[in-house]
N, C-alpha and C positions, 0 to 999 in steps of 0.2 A: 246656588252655585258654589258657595262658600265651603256647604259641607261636600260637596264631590271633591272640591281641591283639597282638602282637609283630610277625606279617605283614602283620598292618591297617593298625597303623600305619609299618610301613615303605614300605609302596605309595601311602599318602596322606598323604606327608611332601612328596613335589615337586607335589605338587596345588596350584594358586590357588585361593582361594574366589571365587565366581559374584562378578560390582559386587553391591553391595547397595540402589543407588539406581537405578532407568532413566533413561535421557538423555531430559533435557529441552529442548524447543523452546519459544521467549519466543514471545511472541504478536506480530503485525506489525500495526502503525499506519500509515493513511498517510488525510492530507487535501488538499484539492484547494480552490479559490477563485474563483471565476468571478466576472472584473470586465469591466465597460463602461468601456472609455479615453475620459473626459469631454471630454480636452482634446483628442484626436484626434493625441498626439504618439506613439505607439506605443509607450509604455513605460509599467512600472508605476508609478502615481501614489498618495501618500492622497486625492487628491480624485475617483477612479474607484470608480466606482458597481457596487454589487452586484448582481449576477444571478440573481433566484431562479428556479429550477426545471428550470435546468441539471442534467446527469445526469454525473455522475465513475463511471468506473469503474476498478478494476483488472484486468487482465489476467493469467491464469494459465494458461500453455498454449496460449498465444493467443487465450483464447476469456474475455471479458469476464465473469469467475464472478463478483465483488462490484459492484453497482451502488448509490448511493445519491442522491437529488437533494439540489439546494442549497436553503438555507433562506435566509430575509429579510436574510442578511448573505452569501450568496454562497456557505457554507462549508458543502462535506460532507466526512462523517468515517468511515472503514471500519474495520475490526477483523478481522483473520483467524485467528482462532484455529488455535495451533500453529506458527504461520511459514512462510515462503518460501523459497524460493529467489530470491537477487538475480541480476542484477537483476530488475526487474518493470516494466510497463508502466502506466501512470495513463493515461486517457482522459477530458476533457473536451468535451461536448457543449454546444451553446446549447442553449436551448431552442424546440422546435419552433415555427413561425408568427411568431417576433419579426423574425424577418430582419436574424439577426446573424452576421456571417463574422468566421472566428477570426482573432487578428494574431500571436499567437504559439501553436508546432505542439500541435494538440489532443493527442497523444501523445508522454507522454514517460518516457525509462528514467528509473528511481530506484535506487540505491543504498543499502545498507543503510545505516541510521543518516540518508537523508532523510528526513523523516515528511510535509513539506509543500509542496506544489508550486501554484503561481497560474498563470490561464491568462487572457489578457487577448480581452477581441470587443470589435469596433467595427459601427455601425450602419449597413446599405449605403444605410441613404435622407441618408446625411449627405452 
C-alpha cells in the first residue's frame, strides 16, 4: 500500500492546481448626450439645449445590439453586462420629424475607459 501512496504522489508532485477563481469580465458603461447648438457656433456650449428622444446606440459587430433613447436632459445611458471589446462604436440619432442634421459625426470610436460621448444637431429651418 506504501508503494501506491509513494507513486501517487510522485506523479502528482509536478502537477499545478486548476485557477480556483474564473476570469472575470467588468461590465462596460458608456453614455451619450444629444444637444441643440443654441448659438449656432458649432461647438459644445452650456447654453445648448437638450434633445429628447434621440436614440444612442452602441454597436457591437457592427450591428447596433444596445439601443436607448434620450431623456428630458438629452442623456442616455447603456450597461453591457460582461464587457467588450474596444474599441466600439456609439451612434447618435436625432429624433425622427424634428428636422435636425447632425454638426458633429453621429458615429463615434470609444476607447476603453471613455464612458461619455456628446453629439451636437443644429436646426435646418435656422
Amino acid at each position: 500500500m506504501r508503494i501506491v501512496f509513494a507513486i501517487l504522489l510522485l506523479l502528482t508532485a509536478g502537477c499545478s492546481a486548476p485557477p480556483t477563481e474564473p476570469r472575470v469580465l467588468a461590465d462596460s458603461a458608456f453614455s451619450g448626450t444629444a444637444l441643440l447648438d443654441a448659438n449656432d457656433n458649432g461647438q459644445i456650449d452650456p447654453s445648448d439645449i437638450p434633445i429628447e428622444g434621440a436614440v444612442f446606440s452602441v454597436e457591437l459587430d457592427g450591428l447596433k445590439a444596445f439601443r436607448e433613447t434620450t431623456d428630458k436632459k438629452g442623456y442616455a445611458y447603456i450597461l453591457i453586462p460582461g464587457g467588450v471589446d474596444y474599441p466600439v462604436n456609439v451612434v447618435m440619432e436625432a429624433p425622427e420629424g424634428r428636422g435636425l442634421k447632425p454638426i458633429t459625426p453621429l458615429t463615434v470610436s470609444v476607447s476603453a475607459g471613455i464612458s461619455s460621448t456628446k453629439f451636437l444637431f443644429s436646426s435646418e429651418t435656422k
